[in-house]
MARSEKE-436434 format. One record per residue: residue in three letters; z, y, x of N, C-alpha, C in turn; residue number from 1. Coordinates in steps of 0.001 Angstrom, whole numbers, plus 500000, padded with zeros to 6 digits. Layout:
! residues N
PT resn   n.up n.north n.east  ca.up ca.north ca.east   c.up c.north c.east resi
PT  Ala      Z       Y      X      Z        Y       X      Z       Y      X  NUM
...
***
This chain:
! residues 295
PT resn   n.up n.north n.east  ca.up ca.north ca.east   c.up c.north c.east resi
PT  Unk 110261  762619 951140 110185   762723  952604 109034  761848 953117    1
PT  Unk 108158  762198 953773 106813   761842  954355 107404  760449 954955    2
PT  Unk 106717  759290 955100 107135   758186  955917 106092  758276 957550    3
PT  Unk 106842  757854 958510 106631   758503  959958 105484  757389 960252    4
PT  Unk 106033  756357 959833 105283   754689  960053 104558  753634 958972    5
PT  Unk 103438  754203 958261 102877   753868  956977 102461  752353 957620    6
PT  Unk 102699  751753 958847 102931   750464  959053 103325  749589 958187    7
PT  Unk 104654  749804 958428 106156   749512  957990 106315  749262 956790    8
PT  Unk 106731  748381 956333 107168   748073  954618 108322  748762 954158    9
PT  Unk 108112  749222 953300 108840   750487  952461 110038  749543 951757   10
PT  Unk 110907  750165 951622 112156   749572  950981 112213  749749 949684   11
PT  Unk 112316  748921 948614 112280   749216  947197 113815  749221 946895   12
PT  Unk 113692  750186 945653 115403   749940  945524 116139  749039 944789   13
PT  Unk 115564  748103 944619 116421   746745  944165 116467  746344 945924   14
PT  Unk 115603  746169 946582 116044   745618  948028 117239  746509 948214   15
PT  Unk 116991  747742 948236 117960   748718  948999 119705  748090 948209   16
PT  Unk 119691  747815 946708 120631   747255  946188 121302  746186 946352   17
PT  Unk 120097  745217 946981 120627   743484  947209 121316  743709 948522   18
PT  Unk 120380  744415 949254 121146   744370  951092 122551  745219 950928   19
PT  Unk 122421  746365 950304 123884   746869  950287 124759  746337 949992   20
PT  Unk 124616  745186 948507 126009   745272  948231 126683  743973 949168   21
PT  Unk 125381  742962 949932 125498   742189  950930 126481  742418 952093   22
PT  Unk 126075  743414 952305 126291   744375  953472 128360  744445 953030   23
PT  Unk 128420  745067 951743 129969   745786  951132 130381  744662 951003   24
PT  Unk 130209  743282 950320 130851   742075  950236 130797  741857 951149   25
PT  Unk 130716  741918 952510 130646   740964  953603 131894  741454 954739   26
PT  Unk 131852  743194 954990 132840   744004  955333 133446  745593 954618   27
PT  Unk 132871  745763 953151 133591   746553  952811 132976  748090 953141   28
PT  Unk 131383  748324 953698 130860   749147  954246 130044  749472 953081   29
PT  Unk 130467  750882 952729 129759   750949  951084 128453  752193 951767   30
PT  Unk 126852  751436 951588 126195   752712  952229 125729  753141 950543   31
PT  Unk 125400  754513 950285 125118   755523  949238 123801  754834 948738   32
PT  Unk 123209  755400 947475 121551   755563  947530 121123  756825 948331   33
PT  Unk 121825  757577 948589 120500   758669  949237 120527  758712 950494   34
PT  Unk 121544  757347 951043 121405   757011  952841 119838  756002 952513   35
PT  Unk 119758  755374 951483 118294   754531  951750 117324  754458 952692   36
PT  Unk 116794  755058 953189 116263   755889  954024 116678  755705 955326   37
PT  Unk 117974  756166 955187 118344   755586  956523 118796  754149 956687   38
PT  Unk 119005  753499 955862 118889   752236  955781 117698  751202 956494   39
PT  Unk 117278  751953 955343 115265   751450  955665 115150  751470 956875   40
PT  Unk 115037  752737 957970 114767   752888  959379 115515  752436 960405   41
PT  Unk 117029  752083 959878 117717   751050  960791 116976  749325 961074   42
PT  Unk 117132  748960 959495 116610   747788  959695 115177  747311 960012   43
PT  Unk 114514  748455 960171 113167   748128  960793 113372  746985 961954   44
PT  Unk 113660  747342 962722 113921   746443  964099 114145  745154 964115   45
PT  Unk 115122  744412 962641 115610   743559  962606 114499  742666 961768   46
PT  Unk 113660  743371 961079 112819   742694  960463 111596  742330 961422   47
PT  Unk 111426  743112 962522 110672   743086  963300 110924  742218 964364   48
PT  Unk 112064  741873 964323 112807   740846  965592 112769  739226 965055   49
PT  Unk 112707  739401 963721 112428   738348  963171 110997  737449 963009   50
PT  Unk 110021  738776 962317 109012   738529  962315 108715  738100 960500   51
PT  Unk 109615  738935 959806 109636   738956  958536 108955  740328 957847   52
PT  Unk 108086  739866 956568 107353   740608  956112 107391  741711 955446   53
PT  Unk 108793  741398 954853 109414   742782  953800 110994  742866 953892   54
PT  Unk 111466  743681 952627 113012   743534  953040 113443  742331 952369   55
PT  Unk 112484  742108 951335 113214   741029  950358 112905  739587 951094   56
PT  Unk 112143  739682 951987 111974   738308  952705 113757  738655 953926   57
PT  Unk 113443  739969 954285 114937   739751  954841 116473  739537 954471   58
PT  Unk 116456  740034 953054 117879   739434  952230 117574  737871 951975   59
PT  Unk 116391  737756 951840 116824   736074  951691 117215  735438 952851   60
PT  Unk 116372  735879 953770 117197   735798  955238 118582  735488 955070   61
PT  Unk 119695  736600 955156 120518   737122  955061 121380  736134 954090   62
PT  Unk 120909  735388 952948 121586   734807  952331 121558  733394 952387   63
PT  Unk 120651  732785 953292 120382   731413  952936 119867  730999 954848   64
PT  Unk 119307  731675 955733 119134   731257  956844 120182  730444 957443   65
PT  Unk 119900  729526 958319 121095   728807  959188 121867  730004 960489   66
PT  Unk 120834  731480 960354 121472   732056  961797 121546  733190 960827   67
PT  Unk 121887  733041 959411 122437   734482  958955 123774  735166 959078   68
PT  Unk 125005  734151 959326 125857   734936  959856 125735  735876 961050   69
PT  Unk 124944  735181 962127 124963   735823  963286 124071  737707 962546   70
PT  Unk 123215  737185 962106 122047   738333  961453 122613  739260 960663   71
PT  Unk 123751  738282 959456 124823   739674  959182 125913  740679 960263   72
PT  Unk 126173  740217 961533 126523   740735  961979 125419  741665 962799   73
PT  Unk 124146  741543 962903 123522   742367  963454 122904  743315 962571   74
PT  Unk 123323  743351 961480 122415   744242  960468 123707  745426 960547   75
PT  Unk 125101  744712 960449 126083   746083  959944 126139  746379 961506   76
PT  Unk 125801  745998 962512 125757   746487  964033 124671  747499 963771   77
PT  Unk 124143  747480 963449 122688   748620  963113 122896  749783 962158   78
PT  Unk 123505  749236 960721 123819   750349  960285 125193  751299 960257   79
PT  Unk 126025  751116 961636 127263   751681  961834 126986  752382 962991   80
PT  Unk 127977  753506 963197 127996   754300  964170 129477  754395 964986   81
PT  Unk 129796  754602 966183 130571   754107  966657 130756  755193 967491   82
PT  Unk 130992  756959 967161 130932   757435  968346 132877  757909 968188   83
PT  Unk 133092  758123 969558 134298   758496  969960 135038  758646 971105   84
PT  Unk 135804  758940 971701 136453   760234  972998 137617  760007 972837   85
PT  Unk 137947  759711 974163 139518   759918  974907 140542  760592 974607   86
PT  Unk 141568  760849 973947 142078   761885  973737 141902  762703 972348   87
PT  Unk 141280  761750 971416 140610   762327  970249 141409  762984 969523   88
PT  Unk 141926  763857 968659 142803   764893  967735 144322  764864 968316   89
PT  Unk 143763  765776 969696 145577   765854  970329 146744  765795 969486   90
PT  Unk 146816  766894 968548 148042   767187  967566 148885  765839 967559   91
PT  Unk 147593  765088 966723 148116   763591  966368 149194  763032 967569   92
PT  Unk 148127  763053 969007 148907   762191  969682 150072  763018 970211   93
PT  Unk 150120  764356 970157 151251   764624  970789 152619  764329 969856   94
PT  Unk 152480  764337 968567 153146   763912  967453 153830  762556 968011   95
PT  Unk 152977  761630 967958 153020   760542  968341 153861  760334 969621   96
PT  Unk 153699  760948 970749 154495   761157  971931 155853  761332 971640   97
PT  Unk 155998  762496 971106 157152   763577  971273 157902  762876 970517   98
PT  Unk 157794  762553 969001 158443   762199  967926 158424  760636 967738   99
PT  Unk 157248  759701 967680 157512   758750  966931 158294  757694 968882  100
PT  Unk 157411  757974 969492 157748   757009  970872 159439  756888 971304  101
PT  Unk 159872  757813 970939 161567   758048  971003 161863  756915 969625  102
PT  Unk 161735  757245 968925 162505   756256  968000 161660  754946 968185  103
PT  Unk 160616  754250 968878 160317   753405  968953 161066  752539 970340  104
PT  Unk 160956  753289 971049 161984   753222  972057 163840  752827 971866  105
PT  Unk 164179  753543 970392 165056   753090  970478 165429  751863 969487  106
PT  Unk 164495  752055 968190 163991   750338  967683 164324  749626 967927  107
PT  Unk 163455  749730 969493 163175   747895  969861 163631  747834 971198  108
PT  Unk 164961  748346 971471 165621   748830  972749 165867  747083 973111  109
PT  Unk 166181  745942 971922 166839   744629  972895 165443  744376 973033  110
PT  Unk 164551  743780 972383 163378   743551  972590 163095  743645 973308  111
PT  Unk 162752  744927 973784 162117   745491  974722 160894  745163 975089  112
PT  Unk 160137  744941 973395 158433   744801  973008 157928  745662 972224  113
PT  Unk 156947  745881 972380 155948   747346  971916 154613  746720 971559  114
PT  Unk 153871  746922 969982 152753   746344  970030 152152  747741 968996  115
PT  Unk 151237  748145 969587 150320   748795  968879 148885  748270 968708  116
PT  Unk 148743  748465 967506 147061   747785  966770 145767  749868 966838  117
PT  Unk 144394  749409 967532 144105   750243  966999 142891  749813 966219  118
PT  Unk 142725  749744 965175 141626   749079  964042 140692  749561 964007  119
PT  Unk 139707  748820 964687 137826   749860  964295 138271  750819 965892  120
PT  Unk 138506  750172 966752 138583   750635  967884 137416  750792 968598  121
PT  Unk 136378  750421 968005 134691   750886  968476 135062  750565 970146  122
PT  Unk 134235  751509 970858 134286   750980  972223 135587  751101 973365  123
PT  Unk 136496  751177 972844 138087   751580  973612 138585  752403 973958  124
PT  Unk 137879  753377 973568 138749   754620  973987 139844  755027 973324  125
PT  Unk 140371  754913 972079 141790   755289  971172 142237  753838 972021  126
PT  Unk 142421  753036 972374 142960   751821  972878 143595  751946 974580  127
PT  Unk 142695  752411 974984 143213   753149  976210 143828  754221 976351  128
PT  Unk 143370  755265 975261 144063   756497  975194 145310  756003 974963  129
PT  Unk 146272  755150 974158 147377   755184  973925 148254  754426 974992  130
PT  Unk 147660  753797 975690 147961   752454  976562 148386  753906 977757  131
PT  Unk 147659  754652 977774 147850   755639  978839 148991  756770 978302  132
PT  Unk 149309  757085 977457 150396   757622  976625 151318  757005 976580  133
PT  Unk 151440  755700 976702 152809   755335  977008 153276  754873 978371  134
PT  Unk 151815  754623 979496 152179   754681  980339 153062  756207 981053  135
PT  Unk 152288  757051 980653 153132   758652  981009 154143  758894 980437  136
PT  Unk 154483  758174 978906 155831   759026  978975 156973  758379 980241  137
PT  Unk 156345  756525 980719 157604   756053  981429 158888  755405 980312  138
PT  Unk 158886  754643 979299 159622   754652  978530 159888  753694 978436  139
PT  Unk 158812  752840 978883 158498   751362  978472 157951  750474 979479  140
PT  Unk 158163  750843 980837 158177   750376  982455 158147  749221 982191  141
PT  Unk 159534  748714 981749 159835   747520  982209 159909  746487 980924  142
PT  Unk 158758  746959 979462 159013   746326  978341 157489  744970 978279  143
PT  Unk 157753  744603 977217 156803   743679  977097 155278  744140 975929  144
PT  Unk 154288  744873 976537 153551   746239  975903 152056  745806 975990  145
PT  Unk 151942  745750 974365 150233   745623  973943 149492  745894 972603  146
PT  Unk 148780  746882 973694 147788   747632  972659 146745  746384 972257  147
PT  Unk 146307  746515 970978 145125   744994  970416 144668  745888 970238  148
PT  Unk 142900  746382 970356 141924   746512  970395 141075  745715 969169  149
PT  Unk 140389  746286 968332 139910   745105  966869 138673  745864 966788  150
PT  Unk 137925  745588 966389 136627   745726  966037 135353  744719 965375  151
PT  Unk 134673  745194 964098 133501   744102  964050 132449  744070 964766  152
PT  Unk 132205  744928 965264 130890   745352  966369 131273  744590 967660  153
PT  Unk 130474  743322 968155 130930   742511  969381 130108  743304 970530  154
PT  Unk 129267  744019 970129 128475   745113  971206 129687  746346 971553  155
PT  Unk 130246  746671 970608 131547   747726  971216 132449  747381 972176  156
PT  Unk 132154  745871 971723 133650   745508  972050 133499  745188 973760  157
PT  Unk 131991  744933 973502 131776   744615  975185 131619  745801 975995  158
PT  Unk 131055  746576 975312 131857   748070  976044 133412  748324 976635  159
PT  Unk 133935  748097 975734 135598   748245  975729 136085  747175 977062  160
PT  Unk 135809  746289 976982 136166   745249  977848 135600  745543 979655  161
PT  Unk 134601  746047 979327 133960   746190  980664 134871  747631 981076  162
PT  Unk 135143  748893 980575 136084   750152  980403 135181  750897 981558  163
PT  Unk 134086  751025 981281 133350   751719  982417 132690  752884 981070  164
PT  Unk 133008  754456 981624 132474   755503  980581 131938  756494 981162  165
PT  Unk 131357  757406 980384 130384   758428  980982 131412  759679 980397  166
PT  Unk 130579  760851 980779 130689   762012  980703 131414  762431 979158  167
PT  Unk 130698  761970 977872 130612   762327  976375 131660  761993 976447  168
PT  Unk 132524  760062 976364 133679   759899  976097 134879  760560 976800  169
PT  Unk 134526  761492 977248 135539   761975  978651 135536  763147 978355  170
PT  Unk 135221  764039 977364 134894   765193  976792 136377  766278 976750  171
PT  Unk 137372  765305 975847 138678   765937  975576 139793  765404 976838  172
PT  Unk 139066  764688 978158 140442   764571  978939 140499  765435 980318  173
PT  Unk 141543  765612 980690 141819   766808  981662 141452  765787 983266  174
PT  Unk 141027  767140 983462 141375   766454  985342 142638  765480 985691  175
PT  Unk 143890  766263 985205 144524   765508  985884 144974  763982 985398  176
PT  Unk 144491  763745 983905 144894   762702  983500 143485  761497 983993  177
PT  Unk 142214  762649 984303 140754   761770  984852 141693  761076 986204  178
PT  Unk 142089  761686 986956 142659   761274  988289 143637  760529 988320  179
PT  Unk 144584  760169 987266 145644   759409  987349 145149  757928 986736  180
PT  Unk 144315  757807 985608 144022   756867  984965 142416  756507 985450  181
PT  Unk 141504  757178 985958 140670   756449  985961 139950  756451 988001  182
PT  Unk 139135  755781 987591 138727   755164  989070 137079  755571 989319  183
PT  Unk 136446  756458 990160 134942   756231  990164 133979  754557 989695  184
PT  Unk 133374  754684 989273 132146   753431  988538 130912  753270 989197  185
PT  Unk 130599  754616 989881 129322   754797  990144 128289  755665 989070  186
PT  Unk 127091  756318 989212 126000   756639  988622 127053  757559 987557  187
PT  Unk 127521  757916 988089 128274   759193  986801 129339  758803 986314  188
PT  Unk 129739  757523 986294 130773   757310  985651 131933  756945 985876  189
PT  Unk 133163  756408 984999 134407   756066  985325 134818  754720 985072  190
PT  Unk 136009  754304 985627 136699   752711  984902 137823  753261 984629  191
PT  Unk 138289  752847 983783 139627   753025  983626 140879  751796 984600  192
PT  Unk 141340  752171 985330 142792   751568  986346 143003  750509 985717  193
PT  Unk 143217  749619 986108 143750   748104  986003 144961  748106 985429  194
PT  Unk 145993  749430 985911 147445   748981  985552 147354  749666 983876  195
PT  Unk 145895  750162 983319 146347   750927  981934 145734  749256 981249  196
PT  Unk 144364  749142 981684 143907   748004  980921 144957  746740 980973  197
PT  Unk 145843  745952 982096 146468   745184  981613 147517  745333 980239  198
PT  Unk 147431  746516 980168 148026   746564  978565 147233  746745 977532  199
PT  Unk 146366  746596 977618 145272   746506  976355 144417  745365 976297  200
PT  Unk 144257  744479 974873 143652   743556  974588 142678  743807 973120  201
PT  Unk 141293  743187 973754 140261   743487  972547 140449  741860 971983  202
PT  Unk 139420  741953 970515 139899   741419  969779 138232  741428 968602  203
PT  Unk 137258  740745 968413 136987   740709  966969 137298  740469 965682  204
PT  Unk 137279  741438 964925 138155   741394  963789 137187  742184 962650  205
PT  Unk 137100  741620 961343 136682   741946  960194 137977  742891 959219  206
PT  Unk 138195  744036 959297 139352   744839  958513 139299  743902 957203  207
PT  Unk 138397  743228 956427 138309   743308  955193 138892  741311 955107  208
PT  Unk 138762  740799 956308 139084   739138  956289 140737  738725 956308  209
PT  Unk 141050  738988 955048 142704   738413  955287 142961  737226 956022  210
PT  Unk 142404  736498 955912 142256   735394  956722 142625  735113 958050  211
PT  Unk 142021  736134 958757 142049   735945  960033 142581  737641 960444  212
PT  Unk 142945  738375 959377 143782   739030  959546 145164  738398 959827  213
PT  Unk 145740  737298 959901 146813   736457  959815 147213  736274 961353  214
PT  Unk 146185  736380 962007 145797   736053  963185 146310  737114 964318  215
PT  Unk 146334  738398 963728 146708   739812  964116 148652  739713 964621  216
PT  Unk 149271  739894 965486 150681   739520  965120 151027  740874 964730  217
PT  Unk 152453  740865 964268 153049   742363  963370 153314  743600 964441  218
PT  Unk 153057  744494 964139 152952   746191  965026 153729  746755 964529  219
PT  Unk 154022  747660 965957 155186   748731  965337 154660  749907 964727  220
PT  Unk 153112  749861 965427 152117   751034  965073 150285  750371 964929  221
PT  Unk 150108  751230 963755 148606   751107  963248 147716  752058 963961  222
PT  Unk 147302  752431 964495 145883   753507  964340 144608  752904 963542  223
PT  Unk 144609  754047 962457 142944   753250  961795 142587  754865 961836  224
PT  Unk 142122  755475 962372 141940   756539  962525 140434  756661 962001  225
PT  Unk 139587  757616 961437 138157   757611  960888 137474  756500 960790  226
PT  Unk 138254  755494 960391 137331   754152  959682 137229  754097 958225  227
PT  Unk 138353  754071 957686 138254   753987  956056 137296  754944 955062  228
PT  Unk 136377  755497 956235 135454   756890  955218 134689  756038 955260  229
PT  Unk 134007  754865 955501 132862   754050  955555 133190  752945 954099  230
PT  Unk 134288  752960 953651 134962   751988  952400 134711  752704 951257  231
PT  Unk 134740  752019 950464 134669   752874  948646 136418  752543 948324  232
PT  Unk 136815  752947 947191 138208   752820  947352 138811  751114 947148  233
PT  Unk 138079  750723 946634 138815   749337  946743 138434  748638 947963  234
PT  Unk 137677  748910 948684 137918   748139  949868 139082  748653 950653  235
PT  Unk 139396  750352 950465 140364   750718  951454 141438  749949 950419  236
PT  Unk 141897  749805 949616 143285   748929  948896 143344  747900 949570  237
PT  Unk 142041  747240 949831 142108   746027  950756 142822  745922 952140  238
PT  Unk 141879  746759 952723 142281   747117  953859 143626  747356 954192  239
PT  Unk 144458  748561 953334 145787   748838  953866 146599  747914 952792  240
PT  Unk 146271  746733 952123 147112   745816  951904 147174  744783 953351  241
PT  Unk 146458  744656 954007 146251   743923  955241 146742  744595 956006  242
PT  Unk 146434  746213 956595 147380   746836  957416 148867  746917 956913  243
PT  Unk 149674  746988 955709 150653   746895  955398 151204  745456 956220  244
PT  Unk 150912  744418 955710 151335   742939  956204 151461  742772 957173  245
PT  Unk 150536  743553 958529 150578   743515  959969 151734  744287 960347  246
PT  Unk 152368  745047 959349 153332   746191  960293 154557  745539 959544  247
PT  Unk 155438  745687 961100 156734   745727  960739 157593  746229 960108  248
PT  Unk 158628  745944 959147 159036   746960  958299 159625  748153 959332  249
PT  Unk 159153  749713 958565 159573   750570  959388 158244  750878 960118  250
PT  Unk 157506  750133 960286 156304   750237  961500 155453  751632 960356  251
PT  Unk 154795  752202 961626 153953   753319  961218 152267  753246 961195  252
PT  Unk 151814  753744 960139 150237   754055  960014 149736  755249 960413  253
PT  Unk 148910  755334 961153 148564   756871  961927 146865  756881 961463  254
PT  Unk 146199  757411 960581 145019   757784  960146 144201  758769 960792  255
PT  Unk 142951  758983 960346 142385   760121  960999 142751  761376 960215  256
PT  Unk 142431  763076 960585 143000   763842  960045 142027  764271 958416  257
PT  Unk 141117  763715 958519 140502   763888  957178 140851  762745 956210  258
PT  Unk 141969  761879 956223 141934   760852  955384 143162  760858 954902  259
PT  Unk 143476  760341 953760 144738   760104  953244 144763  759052 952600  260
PT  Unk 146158  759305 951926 146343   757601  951130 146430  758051 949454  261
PT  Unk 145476  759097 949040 145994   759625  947558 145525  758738 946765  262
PT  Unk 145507  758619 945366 145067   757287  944646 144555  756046 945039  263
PT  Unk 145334  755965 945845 145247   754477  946423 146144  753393 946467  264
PT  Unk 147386  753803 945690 148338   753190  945321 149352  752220 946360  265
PT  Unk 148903  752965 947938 149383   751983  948846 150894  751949 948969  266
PT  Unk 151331  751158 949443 152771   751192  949383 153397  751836 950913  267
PT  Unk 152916  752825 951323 153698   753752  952197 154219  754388 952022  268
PT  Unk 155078  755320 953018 156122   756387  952675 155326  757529 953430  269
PT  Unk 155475  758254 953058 154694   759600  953831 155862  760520 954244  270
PT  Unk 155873  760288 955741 156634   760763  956674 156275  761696 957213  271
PT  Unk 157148  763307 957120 156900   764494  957961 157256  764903 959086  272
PT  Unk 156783  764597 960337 156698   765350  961659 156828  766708 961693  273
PT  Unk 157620  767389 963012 157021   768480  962540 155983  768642 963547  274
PT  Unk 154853  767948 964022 153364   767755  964541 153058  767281 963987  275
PT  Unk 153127  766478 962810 151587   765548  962004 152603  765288 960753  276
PT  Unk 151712  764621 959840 152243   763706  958400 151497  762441 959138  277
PT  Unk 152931  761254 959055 151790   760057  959188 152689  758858 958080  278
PT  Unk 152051  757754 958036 152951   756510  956836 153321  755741 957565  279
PT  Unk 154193  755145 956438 155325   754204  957404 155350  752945 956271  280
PT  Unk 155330  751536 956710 155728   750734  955694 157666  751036 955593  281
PT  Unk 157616  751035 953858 159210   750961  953819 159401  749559 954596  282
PT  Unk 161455  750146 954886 162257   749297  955532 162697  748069 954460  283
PT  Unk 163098  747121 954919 163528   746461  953935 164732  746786 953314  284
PT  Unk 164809  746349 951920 166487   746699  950842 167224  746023 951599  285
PT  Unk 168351  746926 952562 169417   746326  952874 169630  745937 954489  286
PT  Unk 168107  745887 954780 168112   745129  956280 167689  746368 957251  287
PT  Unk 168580  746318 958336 168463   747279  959338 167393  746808 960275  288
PT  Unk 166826  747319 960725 165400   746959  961936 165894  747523 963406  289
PT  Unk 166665  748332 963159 167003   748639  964551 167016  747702 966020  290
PT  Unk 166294  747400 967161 166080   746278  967692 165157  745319 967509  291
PT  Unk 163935  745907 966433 163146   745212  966596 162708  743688 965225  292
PT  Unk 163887  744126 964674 163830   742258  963432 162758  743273 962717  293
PT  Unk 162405  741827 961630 161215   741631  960788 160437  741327 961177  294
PT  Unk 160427  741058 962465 158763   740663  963216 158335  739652 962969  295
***
């Protein structure tokens, strides 16, 4: 493929090797050899913001600078994509509505607390979408209710926080739910209502940092919906050993519709809807959850 910018320092593939696997040890983001390329043309910018000569002057960067953490977070900010919409794979959520919100409802009936996680929540829209799903069914009026919002991208996240959207993210929602939940912004766009966002809280979070995965408190519900296609398989083991630990026994994992849990040895139960298949951490031997224990 012709290069556009014979400027530009060309990426060799031992660089292309050192920054990747930098990149996968750091969050678990496995890029290919034949993304190279696109590699290369992401990080142009960053080498250029620096004022560094090649790539291999930029992995050393990357490994030894005093502002390379900040720089690792701006490199996987560059090579990730973050697109996504309101309302994303109805089926799912009506599943989710119809079927799982009733028995969550009746769960954690003394409680009367509700915590849903949505992981790799990019700029808030699955975070609001659900915050607004349980505001409509009415189920949970008077409970104690929060959606966490997680993401490594602190540029998404400031999206999410501000909840001001355009046209694209607004793609799959109806008039009447535009009119109930959201508010004019100006210049084309929307906010989402105060009374959906006080139930939603963002959050930076590394999927792959047990650590400060600790930090996360336990959910009755996961969404990791189209994140784990960016993992090779042992990072996703990682991953849903950490989403396992966050959920309550009984608590549910809701994925995207192209993903599963096959040789991955996770310890879920694969539960049939009759609107979706989604996982569930088993209950504990012996101990009833009804009301909410294990938390």
């Amino acid at each position: 493929m012709p290069r556009f910018d014979d400027s530009r320092p060309e990426m060799s593939l031992e660089e292309f090797r050192l920054l990747r696997d930098h990149v996968y040890s750091h969050c678990g983001i496995l890029v290919h050899e034949d993304m190279k390329f696109v590699m290369e043309r992401r990080l142009w910018p960053r080498l250029e913001a620096l004022g560094l000569p090649d790539f291999g002057a930029y992995h050393r960067y990357l490994r030894y600078d005093a502002q390379r953490h900040a720089e690792l977070e701006a490199a996987v900010e560059a090579l990730t994509t973050h697109e996504t919409y309101f309302f994303r794979e109805p089926s799912q959520l009506k599943a989710f509505c119809d079927e799982l919100l009733p028995v969550l409802e009746k769960r954690n009936s003394r409680l009367k607390r509700l915590r849903l996680w949505s992981a790799g929540c990019s700029s808030g829209e699955e975070a609001y979408t659900l915050a607004m799903l349980l505001k409509d069914s009415r189920r949970f009026d008077d409970w104690d209710v929060e959606v966490y919002g997680t993401d490594i991208s602190r540029r998404v996240l400031s999206m999410a926080r501000r909840a001001e959207y355009g046209a694209s993210a607004l793609r799959a929602t109806s008039a009447d739910l535009l009119e109930r939940h959201f508010q004019p912004a100006g210049n084309n766009r929307v906010r989402v209502r105060d009374e959906v966002r006080s139930w939603v809280s963002f959050g930076h979070h590394n999927l792959l940092d047990e650590t400060g995965s600790q930090l996360v408190p336990r959910m009755d519900v996961v969404f990791c919906r189209n994140v784990m296609i960016y993992f090779d398989q042992a990072a996703r083991r990682r991953v849903l050993r950490i989403v396992r630990d966050r959920l309550v026994p009984g608590g549910y994992l809701l994925l995207g519709h192209s993903e599963n849990l096959l040789n991955l040895g996770a310890d879920f139960e694969l539960v049939h809807l009759q609107g979706d298949l989604v996982y569930r951490r088993p209950e504990l031997p012996g101990l009833t959850t009804t009301g909410g224990e294990g938390r």
